[in-house]
N, C-alpha and C positions, 0 to 999 in steps of 0.2 A: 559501378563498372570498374575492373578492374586496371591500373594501368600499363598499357602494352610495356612486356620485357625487351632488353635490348637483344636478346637473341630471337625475338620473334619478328622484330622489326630487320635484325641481317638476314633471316630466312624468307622472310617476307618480298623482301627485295633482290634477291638471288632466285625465288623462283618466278616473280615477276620479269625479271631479263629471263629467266631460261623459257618460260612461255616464249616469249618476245621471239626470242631467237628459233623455238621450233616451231613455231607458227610462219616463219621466213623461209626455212628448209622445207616445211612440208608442201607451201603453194608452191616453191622454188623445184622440188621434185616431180611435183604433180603435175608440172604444167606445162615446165622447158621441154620435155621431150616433144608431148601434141595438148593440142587444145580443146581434146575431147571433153564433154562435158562430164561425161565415167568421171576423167581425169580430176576434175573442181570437185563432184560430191566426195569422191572418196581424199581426197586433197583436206576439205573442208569436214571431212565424218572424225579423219584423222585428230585436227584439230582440237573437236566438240571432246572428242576422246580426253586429250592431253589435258584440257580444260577442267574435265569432269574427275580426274587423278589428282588434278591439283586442290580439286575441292572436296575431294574425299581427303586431302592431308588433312585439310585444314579444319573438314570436321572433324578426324581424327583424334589430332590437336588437343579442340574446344572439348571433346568428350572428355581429354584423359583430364585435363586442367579442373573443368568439373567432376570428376570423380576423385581425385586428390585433393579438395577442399570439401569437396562431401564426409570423405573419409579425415579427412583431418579434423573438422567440425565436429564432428560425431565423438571423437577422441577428447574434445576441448570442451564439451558438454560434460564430457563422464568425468573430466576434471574437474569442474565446478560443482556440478549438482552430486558428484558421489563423496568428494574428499575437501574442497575450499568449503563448503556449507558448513562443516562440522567446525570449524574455527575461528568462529563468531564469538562475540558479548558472552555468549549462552553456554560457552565449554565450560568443562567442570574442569579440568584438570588442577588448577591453582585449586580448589575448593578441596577435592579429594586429597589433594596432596597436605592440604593443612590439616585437614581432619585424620587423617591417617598419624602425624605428629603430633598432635594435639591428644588422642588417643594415647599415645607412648609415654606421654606428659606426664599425664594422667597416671598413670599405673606405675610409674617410677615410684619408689619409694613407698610402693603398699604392698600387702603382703599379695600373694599369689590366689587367684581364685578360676575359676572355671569359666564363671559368666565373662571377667574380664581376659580373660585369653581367646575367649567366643570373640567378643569386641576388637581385641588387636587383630585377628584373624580378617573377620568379615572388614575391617579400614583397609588391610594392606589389599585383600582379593580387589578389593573396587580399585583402588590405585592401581593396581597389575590390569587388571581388565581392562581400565580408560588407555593405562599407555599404551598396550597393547595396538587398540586402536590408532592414535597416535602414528605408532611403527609405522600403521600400514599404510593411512593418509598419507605420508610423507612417503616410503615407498612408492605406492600407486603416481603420487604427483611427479615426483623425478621421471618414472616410467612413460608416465602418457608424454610430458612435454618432449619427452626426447622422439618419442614416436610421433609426435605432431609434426615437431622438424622435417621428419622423414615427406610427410605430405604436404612442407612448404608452410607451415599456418606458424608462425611467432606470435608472440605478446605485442599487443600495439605501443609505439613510442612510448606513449605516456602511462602505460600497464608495467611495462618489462622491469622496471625498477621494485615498483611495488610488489612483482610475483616474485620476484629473485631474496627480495629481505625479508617477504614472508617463509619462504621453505629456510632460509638460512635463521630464522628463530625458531621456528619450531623444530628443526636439527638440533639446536642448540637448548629446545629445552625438553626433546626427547632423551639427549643424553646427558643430563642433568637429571632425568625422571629415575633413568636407569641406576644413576647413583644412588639417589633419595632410595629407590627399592633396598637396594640393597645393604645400605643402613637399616632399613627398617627392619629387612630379612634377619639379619646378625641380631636384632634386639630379639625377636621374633622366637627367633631357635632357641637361644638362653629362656624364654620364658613356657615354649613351648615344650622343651626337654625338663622342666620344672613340673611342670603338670604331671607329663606322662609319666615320671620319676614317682609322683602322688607323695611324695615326702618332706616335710619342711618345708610347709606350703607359707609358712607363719615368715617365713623369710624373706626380707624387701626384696623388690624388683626393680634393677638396677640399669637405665639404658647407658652404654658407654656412647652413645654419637648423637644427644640432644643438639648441643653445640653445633657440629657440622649440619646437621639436620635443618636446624634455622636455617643456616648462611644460605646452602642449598637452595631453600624453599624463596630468598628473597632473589637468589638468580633467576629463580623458574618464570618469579612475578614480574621481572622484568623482562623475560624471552616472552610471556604471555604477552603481556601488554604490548609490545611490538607487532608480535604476531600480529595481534588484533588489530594494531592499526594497519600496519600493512593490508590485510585482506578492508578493510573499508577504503583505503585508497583504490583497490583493484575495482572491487564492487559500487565504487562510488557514483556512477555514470548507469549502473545496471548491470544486473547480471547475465544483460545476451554474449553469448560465445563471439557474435560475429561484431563487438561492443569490445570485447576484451583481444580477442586475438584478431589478427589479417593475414590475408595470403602475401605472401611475399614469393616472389618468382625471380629466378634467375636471370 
């Protein structure tokens, strides 16, 4: 159960005196003129009336309170199981990224050939295709928690840390991915303008950004490893929504 807001307990109490007070007017109308007994049922119908208003607020109330944590829940679910899931132990992203450079390594310093430009090709596609993803997890996660807000549901005390360091690493190593791409793109074209050229194939293959490429990649492994811990901090109690997040009311 949730605990009552301080604005529900001022309202609470403001319509308690206003009862109070039209339940005094209405025997006080009904009755001072005569003391017909018309005068009490409909004196007291009045009343039952006033009564039955105030308890239609209050289911009111309770319905929209429940349907704002419905809807917020629902929200905090599709953030866990569609986009926190994927950034576990199990991401490839470090993996992809090193094979993708290791690949470029590789082909530095040999002559030019078909199969290996098929190979640099198909590394860089998987690295674009994982970040890709990536983008959109992060995307998506920004988006939902802001609309969670909207329905009152936050991170619980001891979550909010942990979900806050995790979108701020993987920020921080989506745009480090987007570097790494594009180093590799630059190697990528020089090698792939050599092929379609079909000339001087005999001619080493020369990357200019091995160098940055490393540094790069030891950044990403440490925005990974973060990452990863953070979502096991979050996840570490379980993965129920109503576990990680709470309503929080005004």
């Amino acid at each position: 159960m949730h605990k009552e807001s301080r604005t529900d307990r001022w309202l609470r109490t403001v319509f308690v005196l206003f009862l109070i007070v039209l339940v005094l007017l209405i025997v006080f109308n009904g009755t001072t003129k005569t003391s017909d007994v018309s005068n009490w049922i409909i004196a007291f119908a009045n009343i039952a009336m006033a009564a039955a208003a105030v308890g239609a607020w209050r289911a009111a109330r309770k319905f929209l309170s429940e349907f704002f944590a419905q809807e917020g829940y629902r929200l905090a679910i599709a953030l866990i199981n569609e986009n926190v899931i994927h950034l576990g132990i199990d991401n490839e992203f470090t993996l992809r990224s090193q094979n993708a450079i290791v690949v470029c390594r590789q082909l530095h310093g040999e002559a030019h050939t078909d199969s290996n430009h098929e190979r640099f090709r198909h590394a860089l596609n998987q690295l674009a295709t994982l970040h890709d993803h990536h983008r959109t997890w992060l995307r998506d996660i920004r988006s939902l928690s802001f609309r969670m807000e909207t329905y009152g549901i936050y991170a619980a005390e001891g979550k909010k840390a942990a979900l806050s360091e995790m979108v701020i690493a993987l920020d921080s190593m989506v745009m480090l991915g987007q570097h790494l791409l594009s180093l590799l793109r630059k190697d990528f074209g020089v090698y792939d303008r050599k092929i379609k050229a079909r000339a001087d194939f005999y001619i080493p293959f020369r990357s200019q950004h091995l160098a940055e490429m490393e540094e790069t990649l030891q950044r990403i492994n440490s925005d990974w490893n973060l990452m990863v811990s953070c979502r096991s901090k979050l996840l570490s109690e379980g993965k129920h929504a109503r576990i990680i997040f709470v309503v929080r009311e005004s």
